[in-house]
One Martini backbone bead per residue (centre of mass of N, CA, C, O) as a GRO file, in nm:
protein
  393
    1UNK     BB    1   3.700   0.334  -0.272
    2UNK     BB    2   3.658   0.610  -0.445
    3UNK     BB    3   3.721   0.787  -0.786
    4UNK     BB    4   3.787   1.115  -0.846
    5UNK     BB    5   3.787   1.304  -1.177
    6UNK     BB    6   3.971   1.599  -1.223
    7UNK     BB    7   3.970   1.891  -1.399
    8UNK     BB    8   4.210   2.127  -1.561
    9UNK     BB    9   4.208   2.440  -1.785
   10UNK     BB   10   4.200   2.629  -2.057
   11UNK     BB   11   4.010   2.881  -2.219
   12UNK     BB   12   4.029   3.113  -2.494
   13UNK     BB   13   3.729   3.196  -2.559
   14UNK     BB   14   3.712   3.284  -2.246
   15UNK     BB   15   3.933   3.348  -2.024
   16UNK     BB   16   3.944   3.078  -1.881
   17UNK     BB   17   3.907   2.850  -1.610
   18UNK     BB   18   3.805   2.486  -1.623
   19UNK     BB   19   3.629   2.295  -1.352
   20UNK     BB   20   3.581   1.922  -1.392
   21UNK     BB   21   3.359   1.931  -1.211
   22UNK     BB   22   3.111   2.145  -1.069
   23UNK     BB   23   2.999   1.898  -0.865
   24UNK     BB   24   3.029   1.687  -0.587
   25UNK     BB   25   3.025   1.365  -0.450
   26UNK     BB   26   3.138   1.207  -0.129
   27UNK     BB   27   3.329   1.034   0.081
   28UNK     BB   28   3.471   0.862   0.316
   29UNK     BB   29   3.825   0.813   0.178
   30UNK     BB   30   3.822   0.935  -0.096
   31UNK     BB   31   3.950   1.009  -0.428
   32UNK     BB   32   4.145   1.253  -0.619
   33UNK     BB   33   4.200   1.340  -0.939
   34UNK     BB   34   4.404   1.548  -1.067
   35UNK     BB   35   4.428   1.713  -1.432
   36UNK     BB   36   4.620   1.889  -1.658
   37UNK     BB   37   4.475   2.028  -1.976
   38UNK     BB   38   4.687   2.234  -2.008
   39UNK     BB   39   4.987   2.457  -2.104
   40UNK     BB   40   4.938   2.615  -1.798
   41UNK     BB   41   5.001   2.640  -1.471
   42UNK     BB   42   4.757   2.498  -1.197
   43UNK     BB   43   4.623   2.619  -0.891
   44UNK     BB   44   4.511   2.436  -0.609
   45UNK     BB   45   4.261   2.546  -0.379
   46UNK     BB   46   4.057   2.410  -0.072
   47UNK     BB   47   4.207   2.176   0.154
   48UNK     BB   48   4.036   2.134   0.437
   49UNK     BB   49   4.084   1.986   0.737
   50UNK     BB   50   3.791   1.858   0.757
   51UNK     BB   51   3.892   1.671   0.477
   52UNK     BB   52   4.189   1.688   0.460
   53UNK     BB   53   4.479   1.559   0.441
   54UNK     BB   54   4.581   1.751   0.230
   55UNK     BB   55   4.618   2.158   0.285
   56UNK     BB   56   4.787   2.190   0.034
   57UNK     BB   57   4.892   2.328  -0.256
   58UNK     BB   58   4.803   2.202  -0.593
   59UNK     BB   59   5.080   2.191  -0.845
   60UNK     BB   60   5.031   2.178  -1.191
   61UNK     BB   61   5.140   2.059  -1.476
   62UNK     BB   62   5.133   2.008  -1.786
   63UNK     BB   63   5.022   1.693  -1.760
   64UNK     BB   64   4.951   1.677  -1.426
   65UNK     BB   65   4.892   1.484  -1.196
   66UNK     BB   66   4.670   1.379  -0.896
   67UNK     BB   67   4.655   1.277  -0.517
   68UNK     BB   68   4.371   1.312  -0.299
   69UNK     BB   69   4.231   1.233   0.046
   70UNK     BB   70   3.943   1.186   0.239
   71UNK     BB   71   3.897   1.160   0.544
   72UNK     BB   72   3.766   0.907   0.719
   73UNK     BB   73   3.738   1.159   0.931
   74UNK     BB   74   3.526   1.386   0.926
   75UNK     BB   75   3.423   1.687   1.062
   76UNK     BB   76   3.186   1.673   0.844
   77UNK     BB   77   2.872   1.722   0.672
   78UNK     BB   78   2.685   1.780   0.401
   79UNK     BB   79   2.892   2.025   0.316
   80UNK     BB   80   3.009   2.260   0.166
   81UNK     BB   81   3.278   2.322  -0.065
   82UNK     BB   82   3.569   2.491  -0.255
   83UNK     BB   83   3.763   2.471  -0.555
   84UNK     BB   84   4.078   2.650  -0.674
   85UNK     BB   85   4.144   2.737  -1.018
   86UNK     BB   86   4.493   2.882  -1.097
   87UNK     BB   87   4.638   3.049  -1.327
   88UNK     BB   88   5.025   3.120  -1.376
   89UNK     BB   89   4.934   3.231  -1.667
   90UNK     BB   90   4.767   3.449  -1.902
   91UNK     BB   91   4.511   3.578  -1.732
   92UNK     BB   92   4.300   3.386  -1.625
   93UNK     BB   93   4.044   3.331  -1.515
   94UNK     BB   94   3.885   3.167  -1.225
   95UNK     BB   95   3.769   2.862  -1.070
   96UNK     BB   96   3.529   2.602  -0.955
   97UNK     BB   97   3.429   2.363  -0.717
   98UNK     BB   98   3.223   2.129  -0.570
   99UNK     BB   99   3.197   1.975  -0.269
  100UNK     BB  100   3.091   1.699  -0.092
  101UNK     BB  101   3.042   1.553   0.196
  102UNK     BB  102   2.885   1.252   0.301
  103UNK     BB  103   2.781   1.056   0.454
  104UNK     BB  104   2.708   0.769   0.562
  105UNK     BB  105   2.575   0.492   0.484
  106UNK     BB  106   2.225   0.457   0.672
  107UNK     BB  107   2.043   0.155   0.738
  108UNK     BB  108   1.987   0.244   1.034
  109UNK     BB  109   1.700   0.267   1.223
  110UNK     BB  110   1.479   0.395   1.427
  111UNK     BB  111   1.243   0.346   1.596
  112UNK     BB  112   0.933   0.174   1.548
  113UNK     BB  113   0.602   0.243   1.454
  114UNK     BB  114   0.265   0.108   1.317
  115UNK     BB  115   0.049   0.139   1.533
  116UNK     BB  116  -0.198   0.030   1.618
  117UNK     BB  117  -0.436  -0.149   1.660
  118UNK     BB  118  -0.705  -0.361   1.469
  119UNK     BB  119  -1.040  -0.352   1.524
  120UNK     BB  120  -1.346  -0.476   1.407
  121UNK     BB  121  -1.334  -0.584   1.122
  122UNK     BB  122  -1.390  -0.683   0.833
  123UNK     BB  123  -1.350  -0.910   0.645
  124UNK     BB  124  -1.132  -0.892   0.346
  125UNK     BB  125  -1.056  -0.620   0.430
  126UNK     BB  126  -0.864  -0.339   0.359
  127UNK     BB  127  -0.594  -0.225   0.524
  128UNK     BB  128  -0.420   0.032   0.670
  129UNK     BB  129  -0.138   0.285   0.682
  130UNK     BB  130   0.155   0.463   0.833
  131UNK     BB  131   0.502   0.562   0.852
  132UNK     BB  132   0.829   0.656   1.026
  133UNK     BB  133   1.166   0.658   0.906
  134UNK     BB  134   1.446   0.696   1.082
  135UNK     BB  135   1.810   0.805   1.054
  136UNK     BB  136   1.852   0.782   0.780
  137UNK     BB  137   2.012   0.757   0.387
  138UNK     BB  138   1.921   0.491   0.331
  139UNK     BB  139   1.786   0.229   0.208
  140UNK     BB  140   1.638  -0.009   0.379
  141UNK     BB  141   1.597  -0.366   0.491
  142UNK     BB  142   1.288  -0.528   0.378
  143UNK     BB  143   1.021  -0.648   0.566
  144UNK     BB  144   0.667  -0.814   0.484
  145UNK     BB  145   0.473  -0.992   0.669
  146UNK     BB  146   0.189  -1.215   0.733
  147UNK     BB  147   0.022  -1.129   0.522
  148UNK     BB  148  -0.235  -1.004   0.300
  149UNK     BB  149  -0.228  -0.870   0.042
  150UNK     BB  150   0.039  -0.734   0.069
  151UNK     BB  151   0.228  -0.406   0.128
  152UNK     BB  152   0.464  -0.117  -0.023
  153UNK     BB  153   0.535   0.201   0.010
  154UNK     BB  154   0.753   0.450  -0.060
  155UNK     BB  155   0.896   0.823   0.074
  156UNK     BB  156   1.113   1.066   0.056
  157UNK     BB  157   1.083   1.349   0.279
  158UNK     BB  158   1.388   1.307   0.351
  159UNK     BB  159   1.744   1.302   0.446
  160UNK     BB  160   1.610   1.128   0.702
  161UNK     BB  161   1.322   1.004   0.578
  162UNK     BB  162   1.067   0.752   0.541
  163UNK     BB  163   0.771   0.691   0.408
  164UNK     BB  164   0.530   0.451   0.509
  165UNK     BB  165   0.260   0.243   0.301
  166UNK     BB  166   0.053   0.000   0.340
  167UNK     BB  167  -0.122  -0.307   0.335
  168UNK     BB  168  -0.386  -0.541   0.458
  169UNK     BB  169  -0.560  -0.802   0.477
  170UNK     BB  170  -0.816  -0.920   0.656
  171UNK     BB  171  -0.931  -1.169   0.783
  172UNK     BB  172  -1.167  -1.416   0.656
  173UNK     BB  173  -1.296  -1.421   0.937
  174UNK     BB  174  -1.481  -1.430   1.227
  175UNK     BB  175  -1.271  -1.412   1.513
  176UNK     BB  176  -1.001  -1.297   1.372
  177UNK     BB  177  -0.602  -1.303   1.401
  178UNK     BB  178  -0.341  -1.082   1.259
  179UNK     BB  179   0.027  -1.083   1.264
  180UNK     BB  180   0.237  -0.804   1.146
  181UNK     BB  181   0.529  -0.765   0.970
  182UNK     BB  182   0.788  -0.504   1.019
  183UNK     BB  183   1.137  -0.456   0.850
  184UNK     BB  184   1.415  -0.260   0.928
  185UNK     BB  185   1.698  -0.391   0.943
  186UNK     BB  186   1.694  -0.446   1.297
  187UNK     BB  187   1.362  -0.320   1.288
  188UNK     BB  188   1.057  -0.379   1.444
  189UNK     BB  189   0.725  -0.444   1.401
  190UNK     BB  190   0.353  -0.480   1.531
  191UNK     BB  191   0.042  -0.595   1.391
  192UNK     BB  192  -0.293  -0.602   1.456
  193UNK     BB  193  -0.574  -0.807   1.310
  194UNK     BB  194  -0.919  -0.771   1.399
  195UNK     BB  195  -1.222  -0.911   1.385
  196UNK     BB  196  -1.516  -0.914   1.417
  197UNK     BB  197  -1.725  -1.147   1.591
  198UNK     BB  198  -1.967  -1.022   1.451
  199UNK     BB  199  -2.194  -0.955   1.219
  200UNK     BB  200  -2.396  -0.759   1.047
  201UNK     BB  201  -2.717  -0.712   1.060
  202UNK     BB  202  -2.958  -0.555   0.817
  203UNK     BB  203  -3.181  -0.796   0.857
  204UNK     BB  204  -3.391  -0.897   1.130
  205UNK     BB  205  -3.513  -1.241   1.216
  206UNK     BB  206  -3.687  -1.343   1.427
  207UNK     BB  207  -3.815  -1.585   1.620
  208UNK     BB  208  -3.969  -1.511   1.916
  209UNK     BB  209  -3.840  -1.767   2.155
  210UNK     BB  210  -3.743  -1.687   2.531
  211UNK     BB  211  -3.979  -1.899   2.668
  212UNK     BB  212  -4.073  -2.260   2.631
  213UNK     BB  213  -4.190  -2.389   2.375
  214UNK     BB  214  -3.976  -2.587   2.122
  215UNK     BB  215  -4.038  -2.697   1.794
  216UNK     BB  216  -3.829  -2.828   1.564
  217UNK     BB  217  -4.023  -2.817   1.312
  218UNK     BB  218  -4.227  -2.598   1.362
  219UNK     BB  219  -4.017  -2.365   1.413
  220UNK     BB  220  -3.694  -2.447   1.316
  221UNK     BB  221  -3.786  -2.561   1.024
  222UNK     BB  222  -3.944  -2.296   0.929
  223UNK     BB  223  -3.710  -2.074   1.046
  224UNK     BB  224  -3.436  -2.236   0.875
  225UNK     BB  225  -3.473  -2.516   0.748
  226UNK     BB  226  -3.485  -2.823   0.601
  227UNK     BB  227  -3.418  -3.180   0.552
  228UNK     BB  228  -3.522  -3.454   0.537
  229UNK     BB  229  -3.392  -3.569   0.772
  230UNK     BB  230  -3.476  -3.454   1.105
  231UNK     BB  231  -3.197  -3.279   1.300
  232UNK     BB  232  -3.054  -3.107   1.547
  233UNK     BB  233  -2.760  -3.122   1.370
  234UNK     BB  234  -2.829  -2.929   1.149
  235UNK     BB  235  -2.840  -2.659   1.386
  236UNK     BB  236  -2.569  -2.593   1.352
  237UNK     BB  237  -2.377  -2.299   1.415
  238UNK     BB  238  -2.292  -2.245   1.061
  239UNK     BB  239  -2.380  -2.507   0.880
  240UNK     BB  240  -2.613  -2.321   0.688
  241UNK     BB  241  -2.898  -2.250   0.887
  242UNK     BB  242  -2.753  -2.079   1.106
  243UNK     BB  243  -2.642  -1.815   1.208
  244UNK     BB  244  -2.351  -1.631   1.290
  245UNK     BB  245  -2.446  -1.478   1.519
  246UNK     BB  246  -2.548  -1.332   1.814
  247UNK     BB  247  -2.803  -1.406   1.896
  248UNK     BB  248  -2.669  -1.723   1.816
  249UNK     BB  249  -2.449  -1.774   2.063
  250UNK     BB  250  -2.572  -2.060   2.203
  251UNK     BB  251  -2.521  -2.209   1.990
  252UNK     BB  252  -2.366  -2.481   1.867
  253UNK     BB  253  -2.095  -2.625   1.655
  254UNK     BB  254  -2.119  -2.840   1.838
  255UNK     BB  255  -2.233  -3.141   2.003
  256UNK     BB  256  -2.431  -3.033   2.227
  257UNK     BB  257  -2.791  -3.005   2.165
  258UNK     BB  258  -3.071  -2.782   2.231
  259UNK     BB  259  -3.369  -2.625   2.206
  260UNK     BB  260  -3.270  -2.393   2.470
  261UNK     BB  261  -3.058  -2.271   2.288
  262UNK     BB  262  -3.312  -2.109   2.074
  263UNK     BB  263  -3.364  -1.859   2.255
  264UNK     BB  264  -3.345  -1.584   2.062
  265UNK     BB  265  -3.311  -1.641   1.789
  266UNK     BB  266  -3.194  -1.625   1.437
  267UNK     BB  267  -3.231  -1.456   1.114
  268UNK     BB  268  -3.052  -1.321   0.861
  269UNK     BB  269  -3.004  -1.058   0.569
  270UNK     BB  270  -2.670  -1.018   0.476
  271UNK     BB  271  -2.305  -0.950   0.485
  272UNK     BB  272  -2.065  -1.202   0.503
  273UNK     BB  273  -1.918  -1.018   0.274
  274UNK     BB  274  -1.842  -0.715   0.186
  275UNK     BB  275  -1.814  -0.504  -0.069
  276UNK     BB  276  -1.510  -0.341  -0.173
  277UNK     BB  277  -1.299  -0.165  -0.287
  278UNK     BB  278  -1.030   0.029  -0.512
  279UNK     BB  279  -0.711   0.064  -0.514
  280UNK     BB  280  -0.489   0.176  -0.807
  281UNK     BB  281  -0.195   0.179  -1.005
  282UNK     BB  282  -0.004   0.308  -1.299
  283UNK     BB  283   0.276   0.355  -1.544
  284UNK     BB  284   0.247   0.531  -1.866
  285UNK     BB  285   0.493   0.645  -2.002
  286UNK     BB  286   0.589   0.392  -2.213
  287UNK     BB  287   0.290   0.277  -2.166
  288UNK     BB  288  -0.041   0.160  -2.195
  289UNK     BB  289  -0.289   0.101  -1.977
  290UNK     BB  290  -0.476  -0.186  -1.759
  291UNK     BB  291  -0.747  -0.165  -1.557
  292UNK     BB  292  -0.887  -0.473  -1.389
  293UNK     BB  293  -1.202  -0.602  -1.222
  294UNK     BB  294  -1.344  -0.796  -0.988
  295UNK     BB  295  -1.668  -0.873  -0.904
  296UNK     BB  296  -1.789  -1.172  -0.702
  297UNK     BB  297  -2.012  -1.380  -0.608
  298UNK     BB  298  -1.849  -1.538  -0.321
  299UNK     BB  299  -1.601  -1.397  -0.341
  300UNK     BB  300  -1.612  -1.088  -0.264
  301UNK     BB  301  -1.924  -1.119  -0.199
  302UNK     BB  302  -2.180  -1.309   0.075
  303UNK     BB  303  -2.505  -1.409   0.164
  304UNK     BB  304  -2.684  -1.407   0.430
  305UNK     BB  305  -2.910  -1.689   0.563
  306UNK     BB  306  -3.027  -1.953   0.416
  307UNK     BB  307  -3.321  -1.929   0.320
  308UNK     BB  308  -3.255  -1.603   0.286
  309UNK     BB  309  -3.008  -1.704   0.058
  310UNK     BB  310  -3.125  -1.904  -0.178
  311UNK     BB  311  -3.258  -1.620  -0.336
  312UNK     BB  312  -3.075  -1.406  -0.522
  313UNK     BB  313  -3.094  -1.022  -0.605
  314UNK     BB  314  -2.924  -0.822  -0.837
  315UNK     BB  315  -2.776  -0.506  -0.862
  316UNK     BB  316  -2.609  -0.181  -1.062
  317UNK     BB  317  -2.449   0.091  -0.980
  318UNK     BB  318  -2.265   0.384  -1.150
  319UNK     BB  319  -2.072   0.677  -1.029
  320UNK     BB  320  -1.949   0.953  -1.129
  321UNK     BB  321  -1.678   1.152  -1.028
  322UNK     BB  322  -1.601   1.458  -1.067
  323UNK     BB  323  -1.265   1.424  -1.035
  324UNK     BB  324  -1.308   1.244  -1.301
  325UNK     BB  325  -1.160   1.232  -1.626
  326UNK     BB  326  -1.324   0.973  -1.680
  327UNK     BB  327  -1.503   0.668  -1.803
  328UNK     BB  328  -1.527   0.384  -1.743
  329UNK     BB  329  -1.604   0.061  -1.766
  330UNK     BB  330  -1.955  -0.084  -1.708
  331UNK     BB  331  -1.964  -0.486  -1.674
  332UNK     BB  332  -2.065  -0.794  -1.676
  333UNK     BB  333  -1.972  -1.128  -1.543
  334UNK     BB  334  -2.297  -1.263  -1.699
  335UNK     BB  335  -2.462  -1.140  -1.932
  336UNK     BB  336  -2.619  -0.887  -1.780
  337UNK     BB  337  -2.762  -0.670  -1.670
  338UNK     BB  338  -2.692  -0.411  -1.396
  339UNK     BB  339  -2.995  -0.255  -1.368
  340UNK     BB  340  -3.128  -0.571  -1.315
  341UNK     BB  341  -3.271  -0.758  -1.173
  342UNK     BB  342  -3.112  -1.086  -1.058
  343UNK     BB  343  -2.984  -1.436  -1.017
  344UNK     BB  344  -2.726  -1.363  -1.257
  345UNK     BB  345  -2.626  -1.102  -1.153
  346UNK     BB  346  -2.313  -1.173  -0.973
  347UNK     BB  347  -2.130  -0.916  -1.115
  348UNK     BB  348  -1.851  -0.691  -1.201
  349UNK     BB  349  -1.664  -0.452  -1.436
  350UNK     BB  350  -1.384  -0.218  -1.365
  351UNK     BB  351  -1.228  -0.056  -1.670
  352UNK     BB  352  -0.918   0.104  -1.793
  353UNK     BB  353  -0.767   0.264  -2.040
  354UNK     BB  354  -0.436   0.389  -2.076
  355UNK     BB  355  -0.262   0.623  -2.245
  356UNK     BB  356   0.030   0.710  -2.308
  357UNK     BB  357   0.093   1.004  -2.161
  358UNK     BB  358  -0.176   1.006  -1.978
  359UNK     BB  359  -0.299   1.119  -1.725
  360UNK     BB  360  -0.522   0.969  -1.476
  361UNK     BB  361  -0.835   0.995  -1.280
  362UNK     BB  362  -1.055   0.730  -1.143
  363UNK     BB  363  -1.364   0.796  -0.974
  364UNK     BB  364  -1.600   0.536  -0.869
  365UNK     BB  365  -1.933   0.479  -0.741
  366UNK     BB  366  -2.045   0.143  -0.644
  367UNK     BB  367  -2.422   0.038  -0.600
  368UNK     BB  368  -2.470  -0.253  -0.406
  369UNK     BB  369  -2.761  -0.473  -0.441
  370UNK     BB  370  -2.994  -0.705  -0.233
  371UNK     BB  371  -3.240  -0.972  -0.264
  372UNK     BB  372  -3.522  -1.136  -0.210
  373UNK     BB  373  -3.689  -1.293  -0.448
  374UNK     BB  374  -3.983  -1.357  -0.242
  375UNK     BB  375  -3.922  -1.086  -0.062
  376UNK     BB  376  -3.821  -0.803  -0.177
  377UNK     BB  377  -3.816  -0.622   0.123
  378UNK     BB  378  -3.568  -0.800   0.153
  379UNK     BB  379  -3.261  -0.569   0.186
  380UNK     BB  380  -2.964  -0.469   0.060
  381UNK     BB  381  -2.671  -0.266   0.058
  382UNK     BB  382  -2.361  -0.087  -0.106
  383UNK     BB  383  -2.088   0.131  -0.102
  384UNK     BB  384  -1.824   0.154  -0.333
  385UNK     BB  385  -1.483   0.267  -0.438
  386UNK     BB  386  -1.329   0.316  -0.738
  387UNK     BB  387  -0.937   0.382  -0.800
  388UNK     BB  388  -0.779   0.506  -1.090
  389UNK     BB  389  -0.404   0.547  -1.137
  390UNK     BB  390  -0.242   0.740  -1.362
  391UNK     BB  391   0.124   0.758  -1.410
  392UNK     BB  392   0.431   0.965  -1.544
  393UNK     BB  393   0.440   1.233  -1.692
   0.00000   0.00000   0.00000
């Protein structure tokens, strides 16, 4: 347990006793040494019985010391009380400190939820979450486990609330399902990320052929693509030229393959990984900060599939938004032009650097368009939010 030192004096330019210091926080077990360092006799008063072992006055001669022990277990907590220090001789005003016995250091919290499962989601985008941790009045030991690029920010609501803001990437493929676990002291909870079973096609160009005669080269090899020699093992579902999509949930991806498995079959131009947005954050205080990221086509994002994807052309284009104090960098990571179709545009990167003790908020939506270098008509799009937060001052 701990000891606190307080002095008590007499100050004669102010005509008045100092009990210094003015405020403590103090546990239970804990003890006080009291110490006179003036030259006339002063009683403490004000140890009650609600903390104190010992609750009669406690008088110092000059230079003597004494110690008092606040009990085991206190009648309350949290709660103020004050003790006075009066001179008996010499007229000096009294004076006060502040004492509080606080709780007993609680790091085992109630029960808690991170709230519901997550279904459906696109792979490799970032989810995210929040709950609180109740009961505790100190940090409880954290582990989030099982996670993809995850994390987790605290911050206390109150002397006995703690706020959890976690996030985590969504697994990597699709009908793929990720347990995360949060746990805090002895109390954990778990939560599910399920990636949603088939892409969206944004794009949809059907086979065309749902009952009778399908030819091998005639139909599936011209419209899914492939070289001599021409094997039906080659049009398995996901293997490189049938995209894995709804429309195709009838082909096998492996084992025996037949004709009539492509009846209602289909090829898609879509985003097989959607570009995500990304919030970031820096601490400017101390020094200067640089926030940079890249998206990168195959990487961050990539389209599919198989003849309808084998040559594609990017194009980007960035708007601040209102909000934004500043304007970052927005420039390419393959050397071309961001605002011009091309097959080499593949990537782009949002930079910003921000000086010490300035505090900025950037906040930029990065317009993503992906088309067919040979019928041009067939294209995507989307739009993702970039933030970076630079704080600290």
């Amino acid at each position: 347990m701990a000891n606190k030192a307080f002095t008590v004096q007499t100050r004669d330019e102010f005509n008045a006793v100092w009990f210094r210091p003015t405020t403590t926080s103090m546990l239970a077990g804990d003890s006080a040494t009291f110490t006179n360092n003036s030259n006339v006799s002063i009683r403490i008063d004000g140890f009650l019985s609600d903390y104190w072992t010992n609750t009669s006055s406690l008088t110092l001669s000059p230079g003597q010391s004494s110690t008092r022990y606040i009990k085991s277990s206190p009648a309350n907590y949290d709660q103020e009380h004050y003790l006075g220090a009066n001179a008996l001789s010499g007229g000096y005003d009294p004076d006060t400190t502040r004492i509080v016995v606080s709780s007993p250091p609680d790091k085992e919290p109630d029960s808690f939820s991170m709230g519901s499962d997550i279904n459906d989601c696109d792979p490799k985008v970032t989810q995210s979450g929040g709950f609180n941790l109740t009961g505790i009045n100190t940090m409880p030991d954290i582990t989030f486990s099982n996670t993809i690029n995850g994390g987790y920010h605290t911050r206390w609501l109150n002397g006995t609330t703690l706020r959890i803001n976690w996030w985590s990437d969504a697994p990597s493929d699709y009908g793929q399902a990720r347990t995360i676990t949060f746990k805090a002291g002895s109390k954990s909870d778990n939560l599910v990320i399920r990636t949603k079973q088939w892409p969206d096609v944004d794009q949809l160009i059907e086979l065309g052929i749902t009952s009778g005669t399908i030819k091998h080269k005639d139909h599936l090899v011209d419209f899914f693509g492939g070289d001599a020699p021409y094997k039906l093992t080659n049009l398995y579902r996901g293997a490189g030229l049938v995209p894995s999509i709804y429309q195709n949930r009838n082909i096998p991806t492996s084992g025996q393959i037949k004709l009539t498995d492509f009846y209602g079959a289909a090829n898609g131009f879509y985003w097989i990984y959607a570009p995500s947005g990304r919030f970031a954050r820096a601490n400017i205080l101390n020094s200067s900060q640089t926030l940079s990221y890249d998206w990168i086509a195959k990487n961050e994002f990539e389209i599919g599939y198989g003849i309808l994807a084998a040559h594609v052309e990017y194009r980007y284009t960035m708007t601040v938004n209102s909000e934004s104090t500043a304007t970052p960098t927005f420039q390419s990571t393959h050397g071309v032009s961001l605002g011009s179709w091309s097959q080499n545009n593949k990537g782009f990167r949002v930079k910003h650097t921000c000086p010490q003790g300035y505090e900025e908020m950037i906040r930029v939506t990065i317009h993503v368009q992906a088309r067919n270098a040979q019928d041009t008509k067939i294209s995507i799009q989307r739009d993702i939010e970039v933030v970076y937060y630079f704080y600290g001052v």
